[in-house]
C-alpha positions in Angstrom: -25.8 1.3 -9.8 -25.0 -1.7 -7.7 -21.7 -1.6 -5.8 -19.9 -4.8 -5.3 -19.3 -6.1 -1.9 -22.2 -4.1 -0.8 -24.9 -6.1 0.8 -28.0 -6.2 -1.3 -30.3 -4.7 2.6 -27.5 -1.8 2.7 -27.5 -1.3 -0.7 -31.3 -0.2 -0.5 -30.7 1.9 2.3 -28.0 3.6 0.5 -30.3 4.3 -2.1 -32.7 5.9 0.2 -30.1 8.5 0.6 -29.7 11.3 -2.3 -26.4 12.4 -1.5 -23.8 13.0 0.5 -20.7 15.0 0.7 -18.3 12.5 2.3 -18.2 8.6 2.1 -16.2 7.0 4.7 -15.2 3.0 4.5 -14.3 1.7 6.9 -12.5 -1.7 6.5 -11.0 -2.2 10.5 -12.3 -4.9 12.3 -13.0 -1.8 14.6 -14.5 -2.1 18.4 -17.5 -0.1 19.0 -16.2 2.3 20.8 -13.5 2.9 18.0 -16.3 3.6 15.8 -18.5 6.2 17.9 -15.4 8.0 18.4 -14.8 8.6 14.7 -18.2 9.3 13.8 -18.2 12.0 17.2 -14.8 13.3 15.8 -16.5 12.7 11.5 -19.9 15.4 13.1 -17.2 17.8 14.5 -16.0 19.0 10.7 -15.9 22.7 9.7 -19.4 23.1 7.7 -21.2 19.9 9.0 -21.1 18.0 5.8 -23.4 15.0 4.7 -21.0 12.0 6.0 -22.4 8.2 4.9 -20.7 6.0 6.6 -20.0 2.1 6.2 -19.0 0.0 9.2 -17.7 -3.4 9.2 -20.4 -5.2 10.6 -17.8 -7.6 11.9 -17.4 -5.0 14.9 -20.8 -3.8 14.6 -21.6 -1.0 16.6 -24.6 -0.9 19.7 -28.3 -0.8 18.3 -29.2 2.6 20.8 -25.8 4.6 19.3 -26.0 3.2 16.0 -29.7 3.9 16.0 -28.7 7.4 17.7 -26.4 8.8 14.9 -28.3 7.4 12.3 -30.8 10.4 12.9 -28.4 12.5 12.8 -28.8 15.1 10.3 -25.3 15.0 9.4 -24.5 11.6 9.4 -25.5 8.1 7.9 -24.1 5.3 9.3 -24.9 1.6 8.1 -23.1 -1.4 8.4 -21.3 -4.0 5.4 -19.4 -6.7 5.0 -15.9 -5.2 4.1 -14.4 -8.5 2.8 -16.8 -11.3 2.6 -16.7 -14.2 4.8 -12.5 -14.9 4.6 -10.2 -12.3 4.2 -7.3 -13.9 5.4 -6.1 -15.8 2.0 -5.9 -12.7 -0.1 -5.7 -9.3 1.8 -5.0 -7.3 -0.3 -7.6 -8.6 -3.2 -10.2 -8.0 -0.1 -8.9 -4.4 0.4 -9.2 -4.0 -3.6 -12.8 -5.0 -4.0 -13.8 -2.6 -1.2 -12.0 0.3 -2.1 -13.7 -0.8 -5.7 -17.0 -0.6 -3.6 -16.3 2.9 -1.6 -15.1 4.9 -5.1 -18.4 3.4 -7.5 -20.6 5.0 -4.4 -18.4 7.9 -3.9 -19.6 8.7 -7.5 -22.8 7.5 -7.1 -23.7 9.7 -4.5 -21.9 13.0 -6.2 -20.2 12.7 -2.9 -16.5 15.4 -3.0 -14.5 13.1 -1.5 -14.2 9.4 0.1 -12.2 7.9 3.1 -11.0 4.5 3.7 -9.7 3.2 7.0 -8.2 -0.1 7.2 -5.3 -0.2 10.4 -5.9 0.0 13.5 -3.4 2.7 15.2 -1.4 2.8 18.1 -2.7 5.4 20.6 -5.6 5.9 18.3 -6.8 10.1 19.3 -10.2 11.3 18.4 -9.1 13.7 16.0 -6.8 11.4 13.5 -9.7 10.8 10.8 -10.1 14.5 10.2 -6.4 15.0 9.3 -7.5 12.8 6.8 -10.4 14.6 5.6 -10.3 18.0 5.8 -7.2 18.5 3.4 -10.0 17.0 1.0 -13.1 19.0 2.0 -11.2 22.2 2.8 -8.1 22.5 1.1 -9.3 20.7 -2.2 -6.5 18.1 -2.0 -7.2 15.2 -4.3 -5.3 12.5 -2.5 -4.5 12.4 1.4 -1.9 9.7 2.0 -0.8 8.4 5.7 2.3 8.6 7.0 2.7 6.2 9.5 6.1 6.3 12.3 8.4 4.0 10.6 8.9 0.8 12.3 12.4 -1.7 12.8 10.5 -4.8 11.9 7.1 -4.0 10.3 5.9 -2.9 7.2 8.7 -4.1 5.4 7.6 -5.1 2.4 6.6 -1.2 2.0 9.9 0.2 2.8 12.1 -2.3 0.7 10.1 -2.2 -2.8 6.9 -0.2 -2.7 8.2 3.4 -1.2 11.5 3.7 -2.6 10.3 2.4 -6.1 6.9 4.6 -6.5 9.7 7.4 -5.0 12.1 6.3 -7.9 9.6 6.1 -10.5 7.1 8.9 -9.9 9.2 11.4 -8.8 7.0 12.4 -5.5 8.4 10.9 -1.4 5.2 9.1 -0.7 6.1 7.3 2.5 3.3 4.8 2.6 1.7 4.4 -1.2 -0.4 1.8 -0.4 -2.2 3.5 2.2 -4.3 1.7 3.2 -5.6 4.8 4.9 -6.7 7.2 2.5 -8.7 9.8 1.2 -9.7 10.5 -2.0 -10.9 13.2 -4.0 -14.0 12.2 -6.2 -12.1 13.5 -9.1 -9.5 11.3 -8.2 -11.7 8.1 -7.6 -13.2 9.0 -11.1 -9.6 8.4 -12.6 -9.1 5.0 -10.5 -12.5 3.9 -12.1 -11.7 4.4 -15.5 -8.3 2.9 -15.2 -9.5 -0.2 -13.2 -12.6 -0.9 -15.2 -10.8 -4.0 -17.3 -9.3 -5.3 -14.5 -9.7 -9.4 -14.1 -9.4 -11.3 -11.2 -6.6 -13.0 -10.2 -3.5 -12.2 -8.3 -2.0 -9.8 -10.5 -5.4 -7.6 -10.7 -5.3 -4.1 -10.7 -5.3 -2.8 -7.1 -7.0 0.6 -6.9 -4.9 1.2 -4.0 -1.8 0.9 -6.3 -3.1 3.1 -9.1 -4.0 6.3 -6.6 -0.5 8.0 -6.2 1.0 7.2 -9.8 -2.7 8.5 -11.6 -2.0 11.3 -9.0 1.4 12.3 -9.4 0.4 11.8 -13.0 -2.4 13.8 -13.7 -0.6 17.0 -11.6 -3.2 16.3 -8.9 -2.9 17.9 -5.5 -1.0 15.2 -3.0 -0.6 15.5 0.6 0.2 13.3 3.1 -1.1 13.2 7.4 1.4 12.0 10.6 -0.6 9.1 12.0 1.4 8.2 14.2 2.1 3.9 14.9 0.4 1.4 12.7 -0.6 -1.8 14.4 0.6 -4.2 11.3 -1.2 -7.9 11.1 1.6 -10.1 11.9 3.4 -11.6 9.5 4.2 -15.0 8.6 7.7 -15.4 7.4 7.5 -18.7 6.5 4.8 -17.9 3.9 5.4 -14.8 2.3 5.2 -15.6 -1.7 1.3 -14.9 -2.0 2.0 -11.9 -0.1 4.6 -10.7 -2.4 2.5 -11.6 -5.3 -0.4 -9.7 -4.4 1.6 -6.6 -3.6 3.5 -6.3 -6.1 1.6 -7.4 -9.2 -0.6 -4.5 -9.2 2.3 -2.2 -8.5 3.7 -3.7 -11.9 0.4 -3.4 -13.9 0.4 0.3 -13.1 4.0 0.7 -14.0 3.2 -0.8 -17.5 0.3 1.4 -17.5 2.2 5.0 -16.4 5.8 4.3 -18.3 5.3 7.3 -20.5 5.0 9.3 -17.6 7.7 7.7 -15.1 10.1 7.8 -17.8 10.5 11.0 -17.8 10.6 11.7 -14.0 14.3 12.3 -12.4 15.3 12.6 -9.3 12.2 12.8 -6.1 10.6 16.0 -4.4 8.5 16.3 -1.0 5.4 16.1 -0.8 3.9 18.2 1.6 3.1 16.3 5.3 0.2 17.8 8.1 0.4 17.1 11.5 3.0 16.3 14.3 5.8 13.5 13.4 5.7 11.1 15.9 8.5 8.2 16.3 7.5 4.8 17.2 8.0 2.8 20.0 10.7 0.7 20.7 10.2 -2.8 18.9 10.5 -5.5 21.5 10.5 -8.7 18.3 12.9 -10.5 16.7 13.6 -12.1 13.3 14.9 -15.7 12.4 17.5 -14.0 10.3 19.4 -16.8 9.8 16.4 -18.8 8.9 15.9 -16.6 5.9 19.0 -16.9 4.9 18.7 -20.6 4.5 15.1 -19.8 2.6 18.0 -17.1 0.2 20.0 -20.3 0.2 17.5 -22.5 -0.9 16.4 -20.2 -3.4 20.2 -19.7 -5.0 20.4 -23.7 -5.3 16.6 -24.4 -6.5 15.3 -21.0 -8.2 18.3 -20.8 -11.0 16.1 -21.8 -14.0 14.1 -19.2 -13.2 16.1 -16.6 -12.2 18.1 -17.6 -15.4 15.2 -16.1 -17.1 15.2 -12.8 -15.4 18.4 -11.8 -14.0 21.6 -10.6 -16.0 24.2 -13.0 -15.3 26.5 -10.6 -13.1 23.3 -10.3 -10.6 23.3 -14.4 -10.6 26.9 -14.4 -9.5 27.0 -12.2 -6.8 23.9 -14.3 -5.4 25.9 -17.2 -5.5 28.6 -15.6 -3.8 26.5 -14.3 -1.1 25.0 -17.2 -0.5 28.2 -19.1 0.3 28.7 -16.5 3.2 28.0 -17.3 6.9 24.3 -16.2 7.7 25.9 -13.4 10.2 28.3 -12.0 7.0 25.2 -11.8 4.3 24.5 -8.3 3.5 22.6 -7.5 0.1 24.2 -4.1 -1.0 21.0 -1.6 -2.3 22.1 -1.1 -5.8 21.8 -4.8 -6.0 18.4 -4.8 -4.9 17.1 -2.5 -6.6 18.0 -4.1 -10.0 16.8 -7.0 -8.8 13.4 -5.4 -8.2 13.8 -3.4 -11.4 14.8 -6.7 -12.9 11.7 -8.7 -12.2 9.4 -5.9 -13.3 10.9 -6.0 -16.2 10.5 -10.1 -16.6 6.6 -9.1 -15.5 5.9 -6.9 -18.2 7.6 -9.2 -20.9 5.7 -12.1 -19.3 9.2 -14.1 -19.4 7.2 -16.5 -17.4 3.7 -17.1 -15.3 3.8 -13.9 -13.4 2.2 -15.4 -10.4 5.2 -17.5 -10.4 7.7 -15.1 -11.2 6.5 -13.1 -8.2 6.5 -16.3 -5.6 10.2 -17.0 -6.7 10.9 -13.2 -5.6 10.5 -14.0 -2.1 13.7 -15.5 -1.2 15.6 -12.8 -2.5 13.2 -10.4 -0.8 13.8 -12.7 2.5 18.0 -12.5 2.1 17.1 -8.2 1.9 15.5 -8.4 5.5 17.9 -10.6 6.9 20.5 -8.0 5.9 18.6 -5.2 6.7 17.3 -6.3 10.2 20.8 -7.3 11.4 22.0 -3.9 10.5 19.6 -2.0 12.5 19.7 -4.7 15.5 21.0 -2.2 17.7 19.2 0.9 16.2 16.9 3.6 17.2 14.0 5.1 15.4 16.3 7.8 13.5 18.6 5.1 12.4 15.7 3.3 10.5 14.5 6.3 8.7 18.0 7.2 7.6 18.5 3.6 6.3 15.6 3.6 4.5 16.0 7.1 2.9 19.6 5.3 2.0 17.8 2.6 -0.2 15.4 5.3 -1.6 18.2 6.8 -2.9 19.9 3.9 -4.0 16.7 2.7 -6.4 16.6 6.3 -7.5 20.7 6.4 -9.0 20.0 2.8 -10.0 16.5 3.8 -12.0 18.6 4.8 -15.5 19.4 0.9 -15.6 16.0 0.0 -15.8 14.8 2.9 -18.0 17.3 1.1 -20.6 16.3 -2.6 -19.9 12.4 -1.3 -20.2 13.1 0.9 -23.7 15.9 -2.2 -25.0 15.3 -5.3 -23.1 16.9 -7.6 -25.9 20.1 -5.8 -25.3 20.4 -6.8 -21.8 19.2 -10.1 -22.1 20.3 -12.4 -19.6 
């Protein structure tokens, strides 16, 4: 079996080995010493399990270690090209091949379980990537998601769709969805397979990332999630966010198509069980051009209204109008209004009311008018204050979720 994005040299030493009861992936542009620390902390596990793992060769370890642990009874460890030669235009299609890559060899070598590190972490310890295996190899969890310290000003785009709507949809408070930390059960990557097999490229492909908490929560699989601690998030370009948006949030729309029976039936959300010590995050020392995205919002309400003719009811229309009239300081997007927006254009995907690349790009002024809102709020506030506000809009997607439950079973009745 060849895996994709596998060179063709590592791919024969790979099959050189038999098996191996852990696969570990890791995706991080990671430092050398970053990497001997987690295979040290990877040959401490209960049991000494066969660990393979794949380095990015970008921050390729020292020949003497790599050589060293290599001959390690315990542990493989070989290098790859995690993305190809240019990640940077499409992150998260990079991310989707590899994680494509690490579940193919996960079965491949019979392996229990897989791991796939992708962040760096603030105040990384030697001990953080076995809170993420061991629920798999020793508590026969099928899926270990992170749960990284919320932050002010990062990771938005995960706390203003893709958290609260996989929590409104699926029933089950997965903080971070996406990972991209995981671990994964081989059972589990089995399911991903099947389900992703059909996939075509382009930027609403299926994400295997996106599929692993709804085929989870689905299949009544076993679903924990680890503290972290501090993710160290790329930054972000707020001037250039619709490719982002698209590549996020097309998968996340493919699998809803693909898992309505079972989030239909879902009310309300439950925990899901979380290892490890909670840890808040530093204070955030950035800003935001807040009134700069209002004037993107702006843009959008005067430019956008043929397409979001198409997609939104007209009672949504007019209250964007109205808050786009407002001084920048006074705009503040209430959350039920969000969320049926977000509802709204997963609704306009799955009917294909137009292009879906382009119906996700046209998104991201809205999405830009939620952060200016949202950041101004919480100018002034501490860590506690951002988790409450974020469990608010949780809830707010989860009251708001029998309005898109109708618009998905009648969508002619609420036509726009």
């Amino acid at each position: 079996m060849e895996v994709a994005s596998i060179p063709q040299q590592t791919q024969e030493k790979i099959a050189q080995i038999d098996s191996a009861d852990l696969v570990v992936g890791i995706l991080a542009d990671l430092d050398h010493d970053g990497v001997m620390m987690m295979c040290e902390s990877l040959q401490t596990l209960a049991g000494s399990p066969k660990i393979l793992v794949l380095y990015n060769e970008h921050g390729a370890p020292g020949t003497a270690n790599s050589q060293t642990l290599q001959e390690s009874k315990s542990l493989s460890l070989l290098p790859w090209s995690a993305f190809g030669p240019d990640p940077s235009g499409a992150p998260m299609q990079s991310i989707s091949v590899a994680c494509q890559s690490i579940f193919a060899l996960t079965e491949k070598l019979a392996s229990k379980a897989c791991c796939i590190v992708s962040s760096q972490m603030e105040n990384v310890t030697p001990r953080w990537i076995g809170h993420l295996v061991e629920p798999l190899l020793e508590a026969d969890f099928d899926l270990v998601m992170p749960y990284y310290s919320p932050r002010k000003l990062q990771g938005l785009l995960n706390n203003s769709m893709v958290y609260p709507l996989t929590r409104a949809l699926y029933g089950k408070r997965i903080y971070n969805p996406l990972g991209p930390d995981v671990g994964v059960s081989r059972r589990l990557a089995q399911k991903i397979l099947g389900t992703s097999r059909n996939s075509k490229p382009g930027p609403s492909q299926t994400n295997p990332l996106a599929s692993l908490a709804p085929v989870a929560v689905c299949d009544n699989l076993q679903i924990c999630q680890v503290h972290l601690g501090a993710r160290l998030y790329p930054p972000a370009d707020w001037t250039n966010m619709s490719s982002l948006v698209a590549q996020v949030l097309g998968p996340i729309f493919l699998e809803m198509e693909r898992s309505a029976a079972c989030w239909q039936r879902t009310r309300g959300s439950v925990s899901v069980p979380a290892q490890g010590e909670h840890v808040s995050s530093p204070q955030e020392t950035g800003t935001l051009d807040m009134n700069r995205m209002v004037e993107t919002f702006r843009l959008g309400v005067r430019d956008l209204q043929e397409i979001w003719g198409l997609v939104l009811p007209p009672a949504t229309l007019l209250e964007l109008r109205k808050l786009s009239r407002l001084n920048p300081e006074q705009v503040n997007m209430p959350d039920e209004l969000w969320a049926r927006i977000v509802y709204d254009f997963a609704l306009a995907h799955r009917l294909r009311t137009i292009n879906r690349d382009h119906l996700l790009r046209s998104m991201t002024p809205l999405y830009l008018a939620w952060v200016a809102s949202y950041a101004r709020e919480l100018e002034s506030a501490g860590a506690a204050a951002v988790e409450q506000r974020i469990e608010r809009l949780a809830v707010a997607y989860e009251l708001t979720k029998p309005y898109f439950i109708s618009r998905w079973r009648w969508p002619d009745r609420f036509n726009p």
